[in-house]
N, C-alpha and C positions, 0 to 999 in steps of 0.2 A: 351718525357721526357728525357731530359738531365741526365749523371747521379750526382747524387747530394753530394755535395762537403764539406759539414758537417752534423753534430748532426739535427741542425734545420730544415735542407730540409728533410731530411731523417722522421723527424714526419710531415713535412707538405705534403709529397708525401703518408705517409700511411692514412693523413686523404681524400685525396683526393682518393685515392683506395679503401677505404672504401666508399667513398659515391656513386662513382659507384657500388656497391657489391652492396649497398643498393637498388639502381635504379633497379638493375636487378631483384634483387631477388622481389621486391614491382610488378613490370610488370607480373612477372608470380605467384608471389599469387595472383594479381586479377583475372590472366585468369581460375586460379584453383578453386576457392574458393566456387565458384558455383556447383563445380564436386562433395565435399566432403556430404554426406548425415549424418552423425551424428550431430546431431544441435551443440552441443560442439565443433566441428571440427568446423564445418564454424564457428561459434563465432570466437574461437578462431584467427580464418585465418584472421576475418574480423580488430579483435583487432591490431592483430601484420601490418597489412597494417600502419595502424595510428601509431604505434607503431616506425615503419620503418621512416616513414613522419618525424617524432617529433626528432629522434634522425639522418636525415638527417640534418635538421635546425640546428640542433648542428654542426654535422659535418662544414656546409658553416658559421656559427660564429666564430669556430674556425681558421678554413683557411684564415678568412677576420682577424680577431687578429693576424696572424702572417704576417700582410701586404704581402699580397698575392693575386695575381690573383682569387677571389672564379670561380675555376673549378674542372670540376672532370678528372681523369684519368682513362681507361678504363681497370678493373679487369679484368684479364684472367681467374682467379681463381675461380670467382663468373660466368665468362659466363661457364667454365667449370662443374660446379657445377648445373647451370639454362639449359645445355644444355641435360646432363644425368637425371634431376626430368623431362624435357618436354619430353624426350626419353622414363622414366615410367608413367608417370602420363598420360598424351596427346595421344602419336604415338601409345606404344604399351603396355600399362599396361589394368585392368580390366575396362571395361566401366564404372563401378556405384557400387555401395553398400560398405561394409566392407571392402570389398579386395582392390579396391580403396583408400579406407580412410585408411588404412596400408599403401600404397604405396605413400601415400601424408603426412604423419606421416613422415616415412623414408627421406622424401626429404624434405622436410622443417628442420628436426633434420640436415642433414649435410649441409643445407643453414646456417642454424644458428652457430651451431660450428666454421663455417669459420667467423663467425660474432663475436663471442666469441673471440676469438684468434685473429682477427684484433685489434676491441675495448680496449683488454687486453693489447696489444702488444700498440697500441698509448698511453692509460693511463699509461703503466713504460715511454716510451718515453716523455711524458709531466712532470713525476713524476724527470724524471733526468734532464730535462732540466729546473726544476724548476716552471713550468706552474702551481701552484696551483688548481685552478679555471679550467683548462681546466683535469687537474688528477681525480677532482674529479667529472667532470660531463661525464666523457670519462670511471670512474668507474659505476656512476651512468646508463650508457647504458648499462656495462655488465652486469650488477645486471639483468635488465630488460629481456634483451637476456637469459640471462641465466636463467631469469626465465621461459619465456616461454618454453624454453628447456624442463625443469622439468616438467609444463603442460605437455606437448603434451605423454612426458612419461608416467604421472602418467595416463593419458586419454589413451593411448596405452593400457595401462597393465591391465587398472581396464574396461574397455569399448570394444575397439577398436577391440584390437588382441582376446578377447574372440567371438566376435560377427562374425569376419574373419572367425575364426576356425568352428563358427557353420554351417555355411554358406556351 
């Protein structure tokens, strides 16, 4: 990537870093998803896979509306992020049970946040450049994002970490 020389590259380089994040982070919830033993949890994981899917499609709609190459650019941010939850979840975290499903809790919340904060960060960028249409479906992903966020919380706190703790 070159570096980019107005307003408009500058959103078309964050949607294309975002749909990398997205690749990454979709590759290793599937490898996880399987790991997680609270039925809520896998649900969960399995939702947010499709969830990822749906608002990739987004992402390569908008990149092809800004007459653009549809490619992605390779997040550092998201492998750094994918490389520390395979570090807990995978190499060296608890094999199975609660203590697991904590630690895939944990890393899924700071996948998403950086999901949060991309999304958010394109939507003002579409918003000042005028993109209507792409503002409000670029908000519509946060919403989303952010919802699952709150799940996995609210499943953390009412579920998750009590069941860890007994354990």
């Amino acid at each position: 990537m070159s570096a980019p020389e107005n307003f408009q590259e500058i959103y078309t380089d964050e949607l294309k870093d975002l749909w990398s994040a997205n690749d990454q982070m979709n590759r290793l919830l599937k490898k996880i998803t399987s790991k997680a033993s609270d039925p809520e949890l896998k649900e969960m994981l399995t939702k947010s896979q499709a969830g990822i899917s749906a608002h990739t499609d987004v992402l390569k709609e908008l990149i092809a509306g800004q007459d653009e190459k549809v490619s992605k650019e390779h997040c550092k941010g998201m492998e750094g992020l994918v490389t520390e939850a395979t570090k807990h979840i995978i190499e060296e975290g608890p094999k199975k049970g609660p203590l697991l499903d904590v630690v895939i809790i944990a890393q899924y919340q700071r996948m998403s946040h950086y999901g949060i904060a991309g999304f958010g960060t394109a939507a003002a960028y579409a918003k000042a450049l005028g993109l209507k249409d792409d503002n409000k479906r670029l908000r519509d992903a946060t919403k989303e994002i952010y919802g699952g966020d709150e799940y996995m919380t609210k499943l953390a706190e009412t579920s998750v970490n009590i069941q860890a703790e007994e354990s």
